[in-house]
C-alpha positions as MATLAB code, in Angstrom:
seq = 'XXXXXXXXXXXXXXXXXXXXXXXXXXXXXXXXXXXXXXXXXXXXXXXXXXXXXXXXXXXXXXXXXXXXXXXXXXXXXXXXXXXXXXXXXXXXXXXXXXXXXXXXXXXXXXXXXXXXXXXXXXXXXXXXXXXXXXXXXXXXXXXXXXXXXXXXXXXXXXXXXXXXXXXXXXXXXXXXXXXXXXXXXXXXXXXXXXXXXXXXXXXXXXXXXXXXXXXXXXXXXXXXXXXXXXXXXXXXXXXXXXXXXXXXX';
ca = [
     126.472   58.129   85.539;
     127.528   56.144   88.475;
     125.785   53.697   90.620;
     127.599   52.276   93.911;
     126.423   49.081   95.776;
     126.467   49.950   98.964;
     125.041   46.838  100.549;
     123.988   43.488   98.208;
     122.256   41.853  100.983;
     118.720   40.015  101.888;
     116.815   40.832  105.511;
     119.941   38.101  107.059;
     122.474   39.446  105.985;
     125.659   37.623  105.241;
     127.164   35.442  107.296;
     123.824   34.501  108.879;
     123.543   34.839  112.721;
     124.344   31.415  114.002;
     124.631   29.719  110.566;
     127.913   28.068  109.995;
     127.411   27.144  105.740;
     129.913   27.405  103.769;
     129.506   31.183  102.497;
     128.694   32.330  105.974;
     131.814   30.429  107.183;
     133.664   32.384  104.198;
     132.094   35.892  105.116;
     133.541   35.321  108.847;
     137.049   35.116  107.817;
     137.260   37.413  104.573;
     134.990   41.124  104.726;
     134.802   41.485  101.132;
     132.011   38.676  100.809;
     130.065   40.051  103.764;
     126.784   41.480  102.420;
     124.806   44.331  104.688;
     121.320   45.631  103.861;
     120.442   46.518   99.798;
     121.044   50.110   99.041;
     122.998   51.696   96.513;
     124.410   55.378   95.841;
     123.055   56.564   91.939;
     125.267   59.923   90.998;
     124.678   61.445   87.543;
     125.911   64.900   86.746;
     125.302   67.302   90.393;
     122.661   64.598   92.046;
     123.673   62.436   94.425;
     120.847   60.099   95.770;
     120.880   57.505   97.686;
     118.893   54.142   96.672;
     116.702   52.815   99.892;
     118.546   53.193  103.226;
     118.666   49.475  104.813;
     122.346   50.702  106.347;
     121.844   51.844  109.658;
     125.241   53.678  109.535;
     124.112   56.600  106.649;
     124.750   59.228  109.178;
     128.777   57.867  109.970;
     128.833   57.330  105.949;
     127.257   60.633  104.831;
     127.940   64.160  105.577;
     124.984   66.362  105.993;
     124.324   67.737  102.981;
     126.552   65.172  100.533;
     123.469   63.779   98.961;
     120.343   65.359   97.554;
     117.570   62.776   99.308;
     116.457   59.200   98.902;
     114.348   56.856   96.391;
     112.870   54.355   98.470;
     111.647   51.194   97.322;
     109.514   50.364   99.833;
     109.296   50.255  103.948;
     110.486   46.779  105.157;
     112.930   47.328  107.890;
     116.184   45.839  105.936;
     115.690   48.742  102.977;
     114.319   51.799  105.587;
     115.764   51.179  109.069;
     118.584   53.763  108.397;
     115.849   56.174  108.127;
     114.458   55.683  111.862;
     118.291   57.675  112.906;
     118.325   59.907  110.020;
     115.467   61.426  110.677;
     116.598   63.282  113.867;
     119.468   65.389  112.218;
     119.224   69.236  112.257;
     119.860   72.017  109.836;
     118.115   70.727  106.965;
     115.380   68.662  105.092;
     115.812   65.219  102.629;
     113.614   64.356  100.375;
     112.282   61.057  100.691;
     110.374   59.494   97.252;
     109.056   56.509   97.439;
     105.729   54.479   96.777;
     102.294   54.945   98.454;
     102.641   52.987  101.643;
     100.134   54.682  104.460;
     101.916   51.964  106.975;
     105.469   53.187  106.281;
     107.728   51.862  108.620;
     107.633   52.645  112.544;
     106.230   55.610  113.440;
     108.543   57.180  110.775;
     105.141   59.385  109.359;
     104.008   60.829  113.169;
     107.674   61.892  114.165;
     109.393   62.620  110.280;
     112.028   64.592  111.751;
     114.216   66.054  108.841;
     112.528   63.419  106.324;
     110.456   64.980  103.960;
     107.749   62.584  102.812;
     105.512   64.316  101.261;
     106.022   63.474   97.354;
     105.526   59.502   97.031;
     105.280   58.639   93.400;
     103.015   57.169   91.507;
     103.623   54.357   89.065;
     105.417   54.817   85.913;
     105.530   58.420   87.490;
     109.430   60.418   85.957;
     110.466   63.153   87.710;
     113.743   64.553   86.571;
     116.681   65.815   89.056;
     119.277   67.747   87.227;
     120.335   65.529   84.152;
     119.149   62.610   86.084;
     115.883   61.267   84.792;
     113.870   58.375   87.192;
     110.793   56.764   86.496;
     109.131   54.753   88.937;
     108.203   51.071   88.331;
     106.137   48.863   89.972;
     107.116   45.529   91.506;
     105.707   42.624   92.570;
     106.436   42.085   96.854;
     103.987   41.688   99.704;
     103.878   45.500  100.287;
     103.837   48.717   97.726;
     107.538   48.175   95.819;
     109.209   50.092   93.341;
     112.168   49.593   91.407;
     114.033   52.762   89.306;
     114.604   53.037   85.723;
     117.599   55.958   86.233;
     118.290   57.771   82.607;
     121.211   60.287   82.334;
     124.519   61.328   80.676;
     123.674   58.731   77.949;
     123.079   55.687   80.149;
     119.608   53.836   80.817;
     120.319   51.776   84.019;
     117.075   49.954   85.810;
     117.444   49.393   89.826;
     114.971   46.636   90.652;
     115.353   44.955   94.328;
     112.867   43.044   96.181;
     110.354   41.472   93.775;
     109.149   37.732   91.958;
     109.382   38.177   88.636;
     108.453   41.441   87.027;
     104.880   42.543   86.089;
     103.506   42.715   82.684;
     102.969   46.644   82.649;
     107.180   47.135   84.042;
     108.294   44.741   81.863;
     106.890   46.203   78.853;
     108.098   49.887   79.950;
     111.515   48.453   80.213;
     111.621   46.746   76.477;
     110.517   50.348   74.817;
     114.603   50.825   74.702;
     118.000   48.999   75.623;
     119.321   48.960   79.011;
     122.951   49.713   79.442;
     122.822   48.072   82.680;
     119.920   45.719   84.890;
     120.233   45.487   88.461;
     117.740   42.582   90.036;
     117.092   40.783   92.795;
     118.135   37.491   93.182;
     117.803   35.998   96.868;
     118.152   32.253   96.634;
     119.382   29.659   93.607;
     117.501   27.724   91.734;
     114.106   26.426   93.217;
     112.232   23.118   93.005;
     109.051   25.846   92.960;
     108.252   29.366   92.432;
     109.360   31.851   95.144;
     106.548   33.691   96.736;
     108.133   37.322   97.710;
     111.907   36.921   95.856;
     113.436   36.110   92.624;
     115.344   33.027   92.731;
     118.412   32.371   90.351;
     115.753   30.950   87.445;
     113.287   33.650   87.968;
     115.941   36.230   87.782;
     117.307   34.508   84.907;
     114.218   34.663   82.688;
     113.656   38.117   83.405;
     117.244   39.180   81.821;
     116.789   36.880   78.895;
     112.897   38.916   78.633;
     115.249   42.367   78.764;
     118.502   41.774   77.261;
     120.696   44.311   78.944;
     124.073   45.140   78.018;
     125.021   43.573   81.502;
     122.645   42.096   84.765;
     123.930   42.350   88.111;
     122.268   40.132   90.930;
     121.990   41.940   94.284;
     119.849   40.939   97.590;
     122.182   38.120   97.595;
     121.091   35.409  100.505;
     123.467   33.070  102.086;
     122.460   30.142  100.261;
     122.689   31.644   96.729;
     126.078   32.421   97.370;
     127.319   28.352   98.661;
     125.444   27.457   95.488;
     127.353   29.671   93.618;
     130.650   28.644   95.179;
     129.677   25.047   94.169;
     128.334   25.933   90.795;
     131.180   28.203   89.472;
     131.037   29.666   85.742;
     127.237   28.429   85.374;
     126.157   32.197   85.146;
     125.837   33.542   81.752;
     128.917   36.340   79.964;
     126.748   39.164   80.516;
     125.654   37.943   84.483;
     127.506   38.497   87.584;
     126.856   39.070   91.379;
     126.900   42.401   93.195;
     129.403   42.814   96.232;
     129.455   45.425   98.855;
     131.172   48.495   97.647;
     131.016   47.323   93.812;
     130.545   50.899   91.512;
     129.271   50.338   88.354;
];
């Protein structure tokens, strides 16, 4: 099983429009520490499915018919805008799971297109794809989030983007067995007090100690997590690092 970061970033983006920090200054000059909208690319066996679809490029990156749909973790614009140009292809239909959101995004429901919504998933729901086995978790976030446990070819990996902390219900799903590998959001470093809709490095932090994966990788990376890191260097734990753009895991 293979999972590919496609993009590592928060709603900004890194650099930041206008902002001239020292990590934005460092994205400018060098593309490998740029960071575009979170999604990610999960293949295990013949499935191919893309993980939320904040790029707005899918239909340069894709070929029609090179993935089998999309898990979507919920509607903001950074993790669905991709979707609003999808959606007009021809020839064929993807699946789109995701939670119960009656908003969506846009008017993505009244004009679908190609996008075919019609399975959201309910919590703690698995469906399996092949040999690719995904149960859906909920997260905490100021609309209707999930994050992914993905099971397959021996490997338990658990995609979990866009959330404070982790609720009592997912976090107890998630200790019934080892992960291999944790991938959480981390927007910001540490905080003087509690983040409302994103983990910050001490929330994220606490939720890998509760877990204990083989290895945590930090993804919807903000601009100032990343100067704090460049000031703070080798303060992450053995087992910790931070996603980058194009990272395959």
């Amino acid at each position: 099983m293979r999972l590919t970061l496609l993009g590592t970033g928060d709603a900004r983006q890194v650099p930041v429009y206008g902002c001239e920090c020292q990590a934005c200054v460092r994205a400018h000059i060098d593309e490998r520490w740029r960071r575009r909208p979170c999604c990610a690319l999960i293949e295990c066996g013949d499935q191919r499915w893309l993980i939320d679809s904040g790029l707005p490029d899918l239909t340069e990156r894709f070929a029609p018919r090179s993935f089998n749909g999309i898990f979507q973790t919920h509607y903001h614009a950074d993790h669905a805008q991709g979707l609003l140009h999808l959606r007009w292809g021809q020839g064929l239909v993807i699946p789109v799971h995701g939670p119960v959101d009656p908003e969506g995004l846009a008017d993505l429901y009244k004009h679908p297109g190609i996008l075919d919504f019609s399975r959201p998933f309910e919590a703690f729901e698995t469906r399996l794809f092949g040999e690719l086995s995904v149960t859906a978790l909920p997260l905490q976030h100021s609309r209707p989030t999930l994050g992914y446990l993905l099971e397959g070819e021996g490997r338990r990996i658990a995609y979990l983007t866009d959330t404070v902390g982790l609720p009592d219900n997912t976090l107890a799903h998630l200790q019934r067995e080892p992960l291999d590998l944790l991938v959480l959001d981390c927007s910001m470093p540490p905080q003087p007090q509690a983040p409302r809709n994103h983990n910050d490095l001490n929330l994220a932090l606490a939720c890998i100690d509760q877990l204990r994966p083989v290895a945590a990788v930090l993804t919807h990376v903000g601009h100032t997590l990343d100067a704090w890191l460049m000031e703070h260097r080798g303060t992450l734990p053995g087992n910790v690092s931070v996603g980058f753009d194009g990272c395959v895991l």
